[in-house]
Structure formats: C-alpha cells, structure tokens
PASEBA-1860 file (N, C-alpha, C; in nm, 3 decimals):
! residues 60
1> XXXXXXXX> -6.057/-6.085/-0.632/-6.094/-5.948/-0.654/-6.213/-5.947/-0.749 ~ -6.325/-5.874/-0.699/-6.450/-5.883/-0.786/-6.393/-5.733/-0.931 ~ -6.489/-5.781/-1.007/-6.450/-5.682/-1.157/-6.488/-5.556/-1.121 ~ -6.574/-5.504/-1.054/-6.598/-5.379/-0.964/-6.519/-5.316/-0.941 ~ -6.397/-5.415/-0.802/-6.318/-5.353/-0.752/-6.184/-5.278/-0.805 ~ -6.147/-5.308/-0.945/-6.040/-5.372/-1.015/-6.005/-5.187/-1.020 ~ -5.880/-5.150/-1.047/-5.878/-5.000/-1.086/-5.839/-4.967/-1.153 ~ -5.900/-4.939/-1.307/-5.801/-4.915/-1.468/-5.713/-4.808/-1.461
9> XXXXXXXX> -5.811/-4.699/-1.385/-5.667/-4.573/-1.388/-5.532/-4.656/-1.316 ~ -5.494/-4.697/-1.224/-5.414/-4.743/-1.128/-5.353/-4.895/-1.128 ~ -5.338/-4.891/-1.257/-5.323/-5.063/-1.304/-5.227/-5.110/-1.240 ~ -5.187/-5.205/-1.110/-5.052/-5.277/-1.065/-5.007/-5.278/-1.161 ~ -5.077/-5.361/-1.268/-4.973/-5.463/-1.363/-4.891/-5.415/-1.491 ~ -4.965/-5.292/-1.452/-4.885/-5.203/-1.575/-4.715/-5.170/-1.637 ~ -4.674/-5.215/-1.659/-4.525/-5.172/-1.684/-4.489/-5.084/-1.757 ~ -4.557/-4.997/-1.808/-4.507/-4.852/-1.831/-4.475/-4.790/-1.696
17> XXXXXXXX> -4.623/-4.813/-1.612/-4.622/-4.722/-1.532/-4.521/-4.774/-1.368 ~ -4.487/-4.865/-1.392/-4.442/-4.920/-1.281/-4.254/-4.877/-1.333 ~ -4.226/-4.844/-1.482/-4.108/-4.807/-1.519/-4.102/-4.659/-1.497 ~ -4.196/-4.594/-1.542/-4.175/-4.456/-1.482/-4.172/-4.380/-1.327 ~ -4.221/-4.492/-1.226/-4.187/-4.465/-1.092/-4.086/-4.492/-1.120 ~ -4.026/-4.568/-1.117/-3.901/-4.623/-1.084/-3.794/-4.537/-1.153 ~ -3.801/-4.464/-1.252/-3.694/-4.419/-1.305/-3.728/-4.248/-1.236 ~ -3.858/-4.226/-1.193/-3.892/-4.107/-1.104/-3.807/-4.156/-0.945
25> XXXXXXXX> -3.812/-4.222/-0.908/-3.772/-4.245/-0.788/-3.640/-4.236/-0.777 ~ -3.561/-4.371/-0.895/-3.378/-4.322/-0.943/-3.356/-4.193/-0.916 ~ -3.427/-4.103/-0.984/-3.393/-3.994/-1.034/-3.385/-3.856/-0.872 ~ -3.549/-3.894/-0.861/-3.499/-3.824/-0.689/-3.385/-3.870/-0.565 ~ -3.364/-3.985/-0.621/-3.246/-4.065/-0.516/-3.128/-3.972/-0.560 ~ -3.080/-3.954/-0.711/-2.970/-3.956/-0.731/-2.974/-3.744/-0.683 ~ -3.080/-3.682/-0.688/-3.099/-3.580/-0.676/-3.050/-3.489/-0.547 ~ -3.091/-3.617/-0.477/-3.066/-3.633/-0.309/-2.947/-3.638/-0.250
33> XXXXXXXX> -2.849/-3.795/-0.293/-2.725/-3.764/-0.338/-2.669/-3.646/-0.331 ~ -2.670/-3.617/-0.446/-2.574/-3.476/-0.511/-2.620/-3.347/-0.427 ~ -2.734/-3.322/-0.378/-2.759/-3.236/-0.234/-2.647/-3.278/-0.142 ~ -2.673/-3.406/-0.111/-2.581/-3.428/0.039/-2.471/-3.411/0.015 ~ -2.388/-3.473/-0.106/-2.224/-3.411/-0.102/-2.216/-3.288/-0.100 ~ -2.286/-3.176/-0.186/-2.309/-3.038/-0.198/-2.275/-2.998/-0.062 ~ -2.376/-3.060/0.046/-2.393/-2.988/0.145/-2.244/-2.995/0.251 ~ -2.233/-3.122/0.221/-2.098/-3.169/0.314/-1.951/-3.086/0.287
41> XXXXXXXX> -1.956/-3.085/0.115/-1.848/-3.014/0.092/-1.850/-2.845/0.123 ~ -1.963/-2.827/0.119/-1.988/-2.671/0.183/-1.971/-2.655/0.350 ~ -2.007/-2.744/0.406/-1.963/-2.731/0.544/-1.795/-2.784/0.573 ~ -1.751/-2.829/0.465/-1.596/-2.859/0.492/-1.507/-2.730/0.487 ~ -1.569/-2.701/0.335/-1.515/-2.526/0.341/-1.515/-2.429/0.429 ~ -1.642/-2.450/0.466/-1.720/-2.346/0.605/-1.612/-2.350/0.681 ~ -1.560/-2.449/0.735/-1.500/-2.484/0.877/-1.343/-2.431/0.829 ~ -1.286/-2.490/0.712/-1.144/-2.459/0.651/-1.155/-2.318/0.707
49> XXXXXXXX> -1.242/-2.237/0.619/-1.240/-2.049/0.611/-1.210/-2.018/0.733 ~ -1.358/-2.044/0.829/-1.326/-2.000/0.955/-1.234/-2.037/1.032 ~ -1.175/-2.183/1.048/-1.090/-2.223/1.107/-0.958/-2.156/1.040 ~ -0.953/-2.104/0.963/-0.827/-2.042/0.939/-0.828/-1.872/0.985 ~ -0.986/-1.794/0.987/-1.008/-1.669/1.036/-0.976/-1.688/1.183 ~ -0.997/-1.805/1.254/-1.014/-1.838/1.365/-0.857/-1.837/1.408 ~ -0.796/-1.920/1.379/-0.622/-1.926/1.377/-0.546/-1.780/1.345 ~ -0.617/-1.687/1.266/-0.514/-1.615/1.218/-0.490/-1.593/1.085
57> XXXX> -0.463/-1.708/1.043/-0.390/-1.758/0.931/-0.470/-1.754/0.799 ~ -0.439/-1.678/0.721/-0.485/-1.699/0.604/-0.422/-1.751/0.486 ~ -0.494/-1.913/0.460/-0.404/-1.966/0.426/-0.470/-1.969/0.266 ~ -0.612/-1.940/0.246/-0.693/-1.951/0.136/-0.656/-1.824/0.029
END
C-alpha cells in the first residue's frame, strides 16, 4: 500500500474504533432479538384471543 493510499479517517487498525462497531453491532443484534420475541409473543396472544372469540369461549 503506497502512503497516499493509506486512510487516517478510516484506520483498519484502530481499536477503539473497531470496539465501538462491535459493541454497535451487539447492541443492534440484541435489539433485534427482543423485537422478534415481542413479535412472536404478540402473535401467540393474537391467536389465544381470537381462537377463543372464535370457539365461543371466553376463557381470558
């Protein structure tokens, strides 16, 4: 790599910056996560409610 090419803003070798992706990235993973159970347990309910409006039965 010529000294030209090299990119100070954008340093690979940096380990600050290579720790703050990474704990940015953790962080949207775990964000993501906790959406998807959210969502799952809301469609479990969904189905309980109606499936019980659906039956008759109100069992809630």
């Amino acid at each position: 790599m010529r000294k030209d090419d090299y990119n100070w803003l954008d340093d690979p070798f940096d380990e600050e910056k290579q720790a703050r992706d990474l704990e940015r990235a953790q962080a949207s993973r775990n964000v993501g996560c906790i959406a998807g159970v959210l969502a799952i347990i809301l469609i479990v309910v969904a189905l309980g409610v109606f499936g019980c409006v659906a039956a008759g039965s109100f069992l809630l």
